[in-house]
N, C-alpha and C positions, 0 to 999 in steps of 0.2 A: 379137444381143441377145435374151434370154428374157423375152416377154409371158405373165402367166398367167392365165387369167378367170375371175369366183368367178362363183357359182348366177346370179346376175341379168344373167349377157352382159356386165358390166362390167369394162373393160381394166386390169389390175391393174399399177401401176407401183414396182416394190420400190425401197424404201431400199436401195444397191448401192456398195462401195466396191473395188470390181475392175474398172474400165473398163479396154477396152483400146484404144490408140488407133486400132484396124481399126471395130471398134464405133464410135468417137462419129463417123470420117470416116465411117461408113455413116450418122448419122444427118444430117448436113450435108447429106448427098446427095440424101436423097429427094426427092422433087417437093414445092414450096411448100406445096400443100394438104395431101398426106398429112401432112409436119411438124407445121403447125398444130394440124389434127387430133390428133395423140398429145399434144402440147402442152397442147393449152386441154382434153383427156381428163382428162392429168395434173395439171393445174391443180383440174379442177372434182373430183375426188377426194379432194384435200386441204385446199380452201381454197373461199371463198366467193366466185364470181368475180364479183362486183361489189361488191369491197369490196378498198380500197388501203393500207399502212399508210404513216402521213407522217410524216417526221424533216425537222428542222429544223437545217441546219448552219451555226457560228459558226466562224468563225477568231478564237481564242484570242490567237495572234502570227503574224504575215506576215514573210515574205522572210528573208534572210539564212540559208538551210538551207547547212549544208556537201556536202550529197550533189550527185551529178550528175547526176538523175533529165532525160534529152532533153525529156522532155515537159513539165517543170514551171515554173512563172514564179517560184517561190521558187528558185529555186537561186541562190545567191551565183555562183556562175559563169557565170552568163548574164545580158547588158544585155536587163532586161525593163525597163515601166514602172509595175512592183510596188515599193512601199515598202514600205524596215523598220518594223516596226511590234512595240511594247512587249508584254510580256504583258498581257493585260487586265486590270484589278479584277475579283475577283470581283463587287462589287454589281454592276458592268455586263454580268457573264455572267449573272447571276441574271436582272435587266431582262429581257435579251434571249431568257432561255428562259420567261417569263412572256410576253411579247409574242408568242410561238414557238404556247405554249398558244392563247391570246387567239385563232390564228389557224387552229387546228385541229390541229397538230402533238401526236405523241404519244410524240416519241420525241427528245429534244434533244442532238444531236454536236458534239463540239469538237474542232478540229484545229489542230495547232501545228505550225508548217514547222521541226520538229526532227529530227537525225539518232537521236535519244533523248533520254528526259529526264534531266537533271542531277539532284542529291542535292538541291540547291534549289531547284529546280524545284515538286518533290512537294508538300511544305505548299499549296501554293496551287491545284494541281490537286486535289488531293483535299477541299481545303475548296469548288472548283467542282462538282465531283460529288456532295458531301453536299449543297450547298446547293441544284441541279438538282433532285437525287433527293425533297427535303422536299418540293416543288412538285406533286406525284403523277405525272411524266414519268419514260419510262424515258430511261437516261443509257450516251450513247457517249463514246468518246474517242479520238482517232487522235496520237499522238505521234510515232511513230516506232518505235523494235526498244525491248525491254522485256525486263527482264531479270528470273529469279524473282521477287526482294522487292522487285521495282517493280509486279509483274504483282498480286502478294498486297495489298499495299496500296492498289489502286485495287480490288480484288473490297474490300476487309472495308470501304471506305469507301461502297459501294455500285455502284460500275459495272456495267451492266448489261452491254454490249456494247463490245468493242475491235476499232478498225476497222485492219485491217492487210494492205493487199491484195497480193495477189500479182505484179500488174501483166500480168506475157508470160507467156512459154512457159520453160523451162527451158532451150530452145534459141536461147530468142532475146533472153534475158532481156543479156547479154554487149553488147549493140548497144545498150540500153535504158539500164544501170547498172551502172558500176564502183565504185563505194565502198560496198557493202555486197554479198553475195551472195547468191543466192535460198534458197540452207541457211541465210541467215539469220532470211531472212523466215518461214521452216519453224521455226524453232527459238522464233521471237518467238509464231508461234501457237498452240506447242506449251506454252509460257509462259502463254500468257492463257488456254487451254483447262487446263489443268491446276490453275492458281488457280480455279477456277469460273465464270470468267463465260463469257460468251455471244461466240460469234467472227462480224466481220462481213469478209468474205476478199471479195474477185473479182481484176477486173479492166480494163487498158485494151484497148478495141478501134481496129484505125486507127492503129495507131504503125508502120505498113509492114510489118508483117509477115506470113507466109506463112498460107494455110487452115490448114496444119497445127498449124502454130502456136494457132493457134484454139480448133482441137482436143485440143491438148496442156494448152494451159490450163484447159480444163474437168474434163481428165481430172486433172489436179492436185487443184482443187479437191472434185474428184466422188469422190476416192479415198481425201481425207482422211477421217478418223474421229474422229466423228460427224463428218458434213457442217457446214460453215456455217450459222449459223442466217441468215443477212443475208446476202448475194452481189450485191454489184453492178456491173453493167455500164455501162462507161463508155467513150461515144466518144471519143474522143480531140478534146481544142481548143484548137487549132493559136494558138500564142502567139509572138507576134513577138518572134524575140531567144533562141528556143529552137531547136536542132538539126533539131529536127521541124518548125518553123512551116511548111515548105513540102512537105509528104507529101502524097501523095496519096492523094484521101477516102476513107472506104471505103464502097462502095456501099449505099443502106441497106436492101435486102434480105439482106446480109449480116449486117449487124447485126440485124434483125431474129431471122433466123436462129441466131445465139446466145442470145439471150432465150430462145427455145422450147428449145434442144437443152439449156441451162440447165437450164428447168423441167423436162424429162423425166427429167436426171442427179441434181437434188436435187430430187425433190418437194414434199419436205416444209418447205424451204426456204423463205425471202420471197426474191424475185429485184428486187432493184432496181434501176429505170430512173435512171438516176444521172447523169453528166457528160454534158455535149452534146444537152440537150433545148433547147437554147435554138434551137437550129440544125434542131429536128426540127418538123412542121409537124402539124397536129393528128391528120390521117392517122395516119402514120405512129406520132404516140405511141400512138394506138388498136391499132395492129395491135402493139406492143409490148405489152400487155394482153391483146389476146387470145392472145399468144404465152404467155403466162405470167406477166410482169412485176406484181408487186403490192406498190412497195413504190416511194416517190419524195421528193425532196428539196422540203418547199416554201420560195418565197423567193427573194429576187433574185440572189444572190448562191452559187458554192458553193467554198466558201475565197478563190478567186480569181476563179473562171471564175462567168460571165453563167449565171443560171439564169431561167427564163419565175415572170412574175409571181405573188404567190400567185394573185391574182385571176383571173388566166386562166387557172390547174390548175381554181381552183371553176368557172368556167365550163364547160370541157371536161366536170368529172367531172358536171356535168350535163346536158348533151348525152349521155355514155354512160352516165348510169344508176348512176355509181359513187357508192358511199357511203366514208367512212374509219372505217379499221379502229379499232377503240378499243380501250382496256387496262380491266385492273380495277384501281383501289387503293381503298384505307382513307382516302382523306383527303376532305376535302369541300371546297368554295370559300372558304369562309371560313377554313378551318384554311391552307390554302395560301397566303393573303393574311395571315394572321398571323407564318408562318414567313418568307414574302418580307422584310416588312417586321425581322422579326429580326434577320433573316440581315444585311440591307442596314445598318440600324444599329450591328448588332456589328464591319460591317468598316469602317464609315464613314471611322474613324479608322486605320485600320491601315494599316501600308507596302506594300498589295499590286501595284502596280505598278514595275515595274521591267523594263529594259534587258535580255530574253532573246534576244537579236539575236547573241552572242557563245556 
């Protein structure tokens, strides 16, 4: 790995999409501190490190996914004790990403336990997204694989970021998921990055798989071009009724450890502390920050899985000092309560709920 230092002794960490996987296993390996070190180096080089940015995640529709995803409580293939759950009304997406604002959130995702979306689908997501976007929040979406003119009409509706993650390794991805393959997942964010928006990629940690494996995955992510703007790291949580419910944990200096070899591989990146904080105890989320991590889910909930209360992210983030990241936009409080209430009236009456369980 080639460090270069400009005039002031400062450790210079390039934007780099040629990792090789000899490289990112030597950085696993160093000693805990030195890690750290290049980590929160690379961190405070590109980013203000006491300052987190917060997205706010809604599930749109629940359960009934046709994929086989081991890990997931939506799968139609596995006895979890996740209900079908309808498409939402938009007014009650809009609701939810005002109450998102309300609560400090700067950045509001929707996810829909689809293998992709349908032809009818669209209208209704993309009238989410405008109506998100009016609100001055930037807007995600996770749907599932996307195909060009799916990918183009959520960019020209406003989408800011498309969350489409990688999950594993390339190697270990075959253990993980049989009903889509990971050239697909490469092809879906080839898709979203080509329309213009913005890509939110990572993936799971804790699904049994090997170090290398690890390593593979970042080297995926760290190779694509342009990097990730959004990367999140998620431990894995263990769902009764799914293949995995009984894996075992993965140790959480190892986890840790990803977060930093993360922020060294994409700098420039947000690295988000993502799935399985609820399980993480306040320690431990700190040393995920000072790894790198600046970027977290607030809210109780995330799709399915338990998320730590907003209330007690604001307590921690003052305990360390943290402030949240803010955006710019053009719109002001009242203009945003204007358009809410538009938005909600113009669909009052509309058909927008319905049965996307099939």
């Amino acid at each position: 790995m080639s460090l270069s230092t400009n005039s002031s002794n400062s450790v210079q960490f390039p934007v780099r999409h040629n990792w090789t996987q000899q490289e990112v296993n030597a950085l696993f390996a160093l000693p805990f501190n030195d890690l750290m070190f290049k980590a929160q180096t690379a961190h405070r080089e590109n980013f203000n490190p006491n300052e987190v940015q917060v997205s706010t995640l809604l599930s749109i529709k629940t359960g009934a996914c046709p994929e086989d995803c081991k890990y997931c409580s939506q799968s139609a293939r596995y006895k979890t004790d996740i209900d079908k759950e309808r498409l939402m009304e938009v007014e009650k997406v809009l609701e939810a990403a005002k109450k998102a604002k309300e609560q400090g959130s700067t950045r509001f995702c929707m996810g829909a336990g689809w293998r992709n979306p349908k032809a009818r689908d669209m209208p209704y997501v993309l009238e989410m997204v405008k109506g998100v976007k009016s609100l001055g929040l930037e807007t995600c979406m996770t749907l599932g694989m996307l195909d060009k003119d799916q990918a183009e009409q959520l960019q020209d509706a406003g989408l800011d970021y498309y969350n489409h993650n990688l999950d594993t390794s390339p190697e270990h991805y075959n253990q993980i998921i049989t009903t889509r393959t990971f050239q697909d997942r490469l092809d879906t964010l080839d898709n979203v990055r080509n329309s213009g928006m913005k890509v939110c990629s990572g993936g799971i940690v804790g699904l049994g798989e090997k170090a290398e494996d690890r390593s593979s995955l970042l080297s995926q992510l760290a190779n694509l071009s342009p990097h990730p703007e959004s990367v999140p790291i998620n431990m894995l949580v263990k769902i009764d009724g799914t293949p995995l419910a009984n894996v075992d944990d993965l140790d959480s200096f190892d986890f840790i450890r990803c977060i930093a070899v993360a922020r060294i591989m994409m700098p420039k990146s947000h690295v988000r502390l993502s799935a399985g904080r609820e399980a993480m105890n306040e320690q431990m989320q700190a040393m995920c920050f000072l790894a790198g991590a600046n970027s977290i889910f607030f809210g109780c909930k995330l799709l399915t899985a338990a998320n730590p209360e907003t209330n007690a992210d604001v307590l921690l983030f003052k305990k360390l000092g943290i402030n949240t990241e803010t955006i710019n936009n053009d719109i002001d409080d009242a203009q945003q309560e204007e358009q809410l209430t538009h938005a909600v009236i113009n669909n009052k009456h509309s058909d927008l709920f319905y049965n996307a369980a099939q």
